[in-house]
C-alpha positions in Angstrom: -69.4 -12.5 58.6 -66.5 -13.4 56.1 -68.7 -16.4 54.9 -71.9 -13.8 54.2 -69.5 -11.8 51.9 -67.7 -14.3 50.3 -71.1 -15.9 49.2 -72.3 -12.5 48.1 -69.5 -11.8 46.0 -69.7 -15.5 44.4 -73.7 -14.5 43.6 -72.9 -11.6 41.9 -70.2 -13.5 39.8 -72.3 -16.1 38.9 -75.1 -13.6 38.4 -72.9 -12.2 35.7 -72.3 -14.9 34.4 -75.6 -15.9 33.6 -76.0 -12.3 32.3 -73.3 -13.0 29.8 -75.0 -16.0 28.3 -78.2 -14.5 27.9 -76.3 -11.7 26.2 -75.0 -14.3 24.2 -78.9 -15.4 23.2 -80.9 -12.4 23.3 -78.1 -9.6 21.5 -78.8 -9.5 18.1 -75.7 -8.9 16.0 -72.5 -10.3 16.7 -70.5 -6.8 17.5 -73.6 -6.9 20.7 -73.4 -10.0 21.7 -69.3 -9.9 21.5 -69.4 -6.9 23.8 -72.0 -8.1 26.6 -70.2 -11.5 27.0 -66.8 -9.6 27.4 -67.5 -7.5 29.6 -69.7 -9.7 32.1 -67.6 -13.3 32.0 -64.8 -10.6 33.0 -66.0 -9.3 35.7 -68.4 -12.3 36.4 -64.7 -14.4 37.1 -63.2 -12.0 39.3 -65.8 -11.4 41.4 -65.9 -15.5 42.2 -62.4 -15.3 42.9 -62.8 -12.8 45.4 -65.2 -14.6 47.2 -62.9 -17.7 47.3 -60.2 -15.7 48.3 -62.6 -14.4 51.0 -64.0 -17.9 52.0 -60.5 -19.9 51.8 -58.1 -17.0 53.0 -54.4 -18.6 52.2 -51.6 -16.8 50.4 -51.3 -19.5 47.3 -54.8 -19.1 46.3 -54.5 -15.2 46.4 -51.3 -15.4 44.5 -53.0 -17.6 41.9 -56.2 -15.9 41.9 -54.1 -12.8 41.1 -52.1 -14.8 38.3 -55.8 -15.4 37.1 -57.4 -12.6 37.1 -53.9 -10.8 35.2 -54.4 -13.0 32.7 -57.8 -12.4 32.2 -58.1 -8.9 32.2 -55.2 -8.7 29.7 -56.4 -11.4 27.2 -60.2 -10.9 26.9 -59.9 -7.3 25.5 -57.3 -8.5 23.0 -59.0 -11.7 22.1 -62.5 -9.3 21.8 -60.7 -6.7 19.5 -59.2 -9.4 17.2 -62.7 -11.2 17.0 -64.0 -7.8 15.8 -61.7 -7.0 13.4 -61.4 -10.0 11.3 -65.5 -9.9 11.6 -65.2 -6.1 10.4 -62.5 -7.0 7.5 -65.0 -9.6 6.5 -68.0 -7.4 6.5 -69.5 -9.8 8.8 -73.5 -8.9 9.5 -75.8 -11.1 10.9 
């Protein structure tokens, strides 16, 4: 039963995934496509670490999962906002 969820929770990461790159392709200015690839690789990455964590239950990979997804969800948001504003301050418009 573990294995069914873990390979659910891997679908639905990859599944976002793929919904951020096509958010990447089919947004059509920058501010869009910066926000739909944000938020989806984000979630998208946690979601296949749970399911590893789920498959492959050992304390290390939680613990560096954890480290992981930390990381993540502190750096995207700052790495998103400074992308927009040095595209605002150069009155970036596609």
């Amino acid at each position: 039963m573990a294995l069914i969820i873990s390979y659910v929770f891997i679908f639905l990461g990859a599944l976002f995934l793929l919904l951020a790159g096509v958010g990447m392709i089919r947004m059509p200015t920058f501010f869009m496509r910066m926000q739909a690839t944000s938020k989806a690789s984000t979630l998208g990455v946690i979601l296949v670490l749970i399911g590893i964590n789920i498959s492959q239950p050992s304390l290390e990979l939680a613990i560096k999962s954890l480290l992981i997804s930390g990381i993540i969800v502190v750096t995207t948001p700052i790495a998103t906002h400074a992308m927009a504003l040095a595209a605002a301050k150069r009155n970036y418009d596609d």
